[in-house]
N, C-alpha and C positions, 0 to 999 in steps of 0.2 A: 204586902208580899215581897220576900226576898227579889225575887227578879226585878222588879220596880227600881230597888235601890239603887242597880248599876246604873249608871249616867248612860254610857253606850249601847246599852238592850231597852232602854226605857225610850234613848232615841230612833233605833232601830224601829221599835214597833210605831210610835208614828209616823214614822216615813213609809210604813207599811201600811197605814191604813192611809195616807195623802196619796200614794200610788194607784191604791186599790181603788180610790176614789174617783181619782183619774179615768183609769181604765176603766169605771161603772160610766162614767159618764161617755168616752166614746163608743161604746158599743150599745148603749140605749139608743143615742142617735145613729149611727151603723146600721144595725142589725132590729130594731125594734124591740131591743129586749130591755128589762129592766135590768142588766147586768149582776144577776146572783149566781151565774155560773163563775165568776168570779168573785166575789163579795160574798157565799157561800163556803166556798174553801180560805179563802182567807181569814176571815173569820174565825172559823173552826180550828185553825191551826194556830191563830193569837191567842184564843180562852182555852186552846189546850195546854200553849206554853204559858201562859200564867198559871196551869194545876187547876184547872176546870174538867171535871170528868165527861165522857163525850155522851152520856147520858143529859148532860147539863150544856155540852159547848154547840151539840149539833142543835137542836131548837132555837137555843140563844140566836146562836149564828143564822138559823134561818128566817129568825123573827125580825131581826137585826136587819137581816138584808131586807126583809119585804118594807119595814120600814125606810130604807135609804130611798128604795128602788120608787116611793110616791111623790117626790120632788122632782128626781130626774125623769121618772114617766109623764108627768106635765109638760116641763122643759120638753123634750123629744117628741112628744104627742102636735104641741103647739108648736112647734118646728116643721112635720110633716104635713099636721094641717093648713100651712100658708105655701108648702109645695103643691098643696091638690092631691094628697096621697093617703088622706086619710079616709074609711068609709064610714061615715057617720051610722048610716042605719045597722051596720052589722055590730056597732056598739048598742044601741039600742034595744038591738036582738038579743044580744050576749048579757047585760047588763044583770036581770035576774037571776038567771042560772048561773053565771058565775058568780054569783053572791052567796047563793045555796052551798056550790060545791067549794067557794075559798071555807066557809066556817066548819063544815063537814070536817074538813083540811084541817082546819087550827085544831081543830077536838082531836083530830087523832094523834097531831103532833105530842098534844100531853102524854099519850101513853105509849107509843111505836119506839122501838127502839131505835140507836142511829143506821142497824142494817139497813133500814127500810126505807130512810131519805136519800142514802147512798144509792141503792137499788133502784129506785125509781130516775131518781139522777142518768146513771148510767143508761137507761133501757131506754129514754124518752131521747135523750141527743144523739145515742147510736143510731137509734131509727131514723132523725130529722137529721142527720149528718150523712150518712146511706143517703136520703133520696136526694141531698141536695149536692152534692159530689160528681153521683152517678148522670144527673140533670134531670130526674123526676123521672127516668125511662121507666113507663111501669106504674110510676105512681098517679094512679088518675082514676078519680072515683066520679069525676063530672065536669060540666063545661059551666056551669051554674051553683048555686050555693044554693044548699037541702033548704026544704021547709023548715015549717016553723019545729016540729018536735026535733027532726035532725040537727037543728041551729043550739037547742034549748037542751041536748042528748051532749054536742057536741062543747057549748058551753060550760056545761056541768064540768064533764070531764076536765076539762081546761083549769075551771075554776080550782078542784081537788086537786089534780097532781100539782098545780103552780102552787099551791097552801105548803103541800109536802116537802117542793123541790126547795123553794125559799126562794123562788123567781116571779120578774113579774110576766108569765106566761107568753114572751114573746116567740120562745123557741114551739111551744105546741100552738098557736092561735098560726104561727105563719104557715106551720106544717099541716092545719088542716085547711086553711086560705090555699094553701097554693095546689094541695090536690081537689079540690075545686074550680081551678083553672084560674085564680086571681092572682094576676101579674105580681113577681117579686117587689118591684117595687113598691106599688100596694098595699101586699099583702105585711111588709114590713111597717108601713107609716100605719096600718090601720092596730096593727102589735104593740105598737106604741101605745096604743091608746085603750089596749085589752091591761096593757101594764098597770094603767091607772086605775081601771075597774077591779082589778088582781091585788094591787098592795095598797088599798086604803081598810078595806076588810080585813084583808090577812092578818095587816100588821096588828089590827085593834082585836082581831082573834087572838094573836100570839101574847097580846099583851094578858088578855084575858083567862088564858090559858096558863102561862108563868103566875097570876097570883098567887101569893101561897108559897110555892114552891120554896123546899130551902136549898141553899147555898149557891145563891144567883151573885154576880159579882157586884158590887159597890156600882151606884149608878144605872142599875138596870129597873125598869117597868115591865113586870112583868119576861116575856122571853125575847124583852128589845133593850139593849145597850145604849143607854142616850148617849153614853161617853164614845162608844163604836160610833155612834150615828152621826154625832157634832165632830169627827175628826174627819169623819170620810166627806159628805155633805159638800165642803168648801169647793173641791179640788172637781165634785163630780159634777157639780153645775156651771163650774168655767168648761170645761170640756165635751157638754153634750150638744152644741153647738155645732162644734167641729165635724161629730160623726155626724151630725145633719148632711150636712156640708157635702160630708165624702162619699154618704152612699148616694146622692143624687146625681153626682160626678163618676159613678162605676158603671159601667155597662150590666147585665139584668149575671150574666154568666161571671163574673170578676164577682160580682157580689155574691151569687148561691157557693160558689169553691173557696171565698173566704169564709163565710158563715158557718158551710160544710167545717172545714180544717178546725174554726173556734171551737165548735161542739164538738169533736173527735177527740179533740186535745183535753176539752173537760171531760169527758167521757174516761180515757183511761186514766187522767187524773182521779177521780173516785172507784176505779174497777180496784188502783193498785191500794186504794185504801181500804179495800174490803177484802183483798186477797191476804194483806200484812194483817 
């Protein structure tokens, strides 16, 4: 590809994927997420300035990040777990329904257009961005975590929209933990570890799902980048540490009005790309 050739955009885009790398990895450990609210639009805006059509760059991109997002959900996961933050059995609980609704997810990735990843993107952090801003006033469905079908209703869901969004499900797994009554901190270390259950499936869906497909870029399996994934990789596992580190060190309210602000800011991040 022409763009390749220039020395200076060929540099650019590595420093753009060692950034974004970065950043996946403090907000894995932050926030509990697998960091595809950024690793998703980054992504998608490097395979579209190579002349990847967004038919082709938004899947890439999301497969792409589910696969980043299952190294540094370990790292993060095993980070919270030696705080005392993680809850074992609600992985447990989640485990098979989230298996269900990630492949559901990868299948429809094949056919959905990019409206649709966009779309769900925007609806899921406006809503988790709302309650956690406003301090949850309002949002409270319980003091305890549903039975078994409510856990297995609720994992589903999880599972699907996290396949869609190209996340590893920490943004919805915390949002329905914490209208539940399960302390932010918590409710973040146990996200962690929904991440892990989220992008080992995904990413082997997405991969499964891009066979076939023409005009994937050089280097890709599927609708995953290994060349995306070995540039981001390095930077995202010196750094997930750190977000360990800092959300343990935030008070319960410092952290919901950061996390709020993250999601808000991806949020009209994708509204304005579905408006243009």
């Amino acid at each position: 590809m022409e763009i390749l050739s220039d020395p200076l955009t060929l540099a650019t885009l590595l420093a753009a994927f060692a950034v974004a790398g970065a950043a996946i990895g403090v907000l894995a450990g932050l926030f509990g997420v697998g960091g595809g609210a950024i690793s998703v639009p980054v992504f998608f805006e490097i395979f579209g300035l190579l002349g990847y059509p967004p038919e082709i760059a938004m899947p890439l991109a999301v497969g792409t990040s589910l696969a980043v997002i299952v190294p540094t959900s370990i790292s993060s996961a095993r980070g919270h777990h030696r705080k005392g933050t993680l809850e074992v059995g609600v992985l447990r609980a989640w485990a098979a329904p989230i298996l269900v609704g990630v492949m559901i997810g990868a299948v429809v990735a094949r056919y959905a257009p990019p409206l649709v990843f966009q779309a769900v993107f925007v609806v899921v952090a406006t809503l988790n961005a709302v309650k956690l801003l406003t301090g949850g006033r309002g949002w409270h469905l319980g003091d305890t975590l549903p039975g078994k079908v409510g856990m297995n209703l609720g994992g589903g869901v999880i599972g699907l929209a996290s396949a869609i969004m190209g996340i590893g499900g920490g943004a919805l797994s915390n949002l329905f933990l914490t209208l539940y009554g399960l302390p932010i901190h918590r409710a973040i270390g146990t996200s962690a570890g929904v991440g892990v259950l989220i992008a080992i499936p995904g990413s082997i869906g997405y991969v499964l799902a891009g066979l076939g497909q023409d005009g994937l870029p050089p280097g890709s399996l599927g609708f995953v980048s290994l060349i995306a994934f070995a540039l981001t990789i390095p930077t995202s596992m010196l750094t997930t540490r750190f977000g360990v580190a800092l959300a343990h060190k935030m008070t319960r309210r410092a952290l919901e009005i950061a996390f709020g602000s993250f999601l808000l800011l991806v949020a009209v991040r994708f509204l304005l790309a579905i408006l243009t």
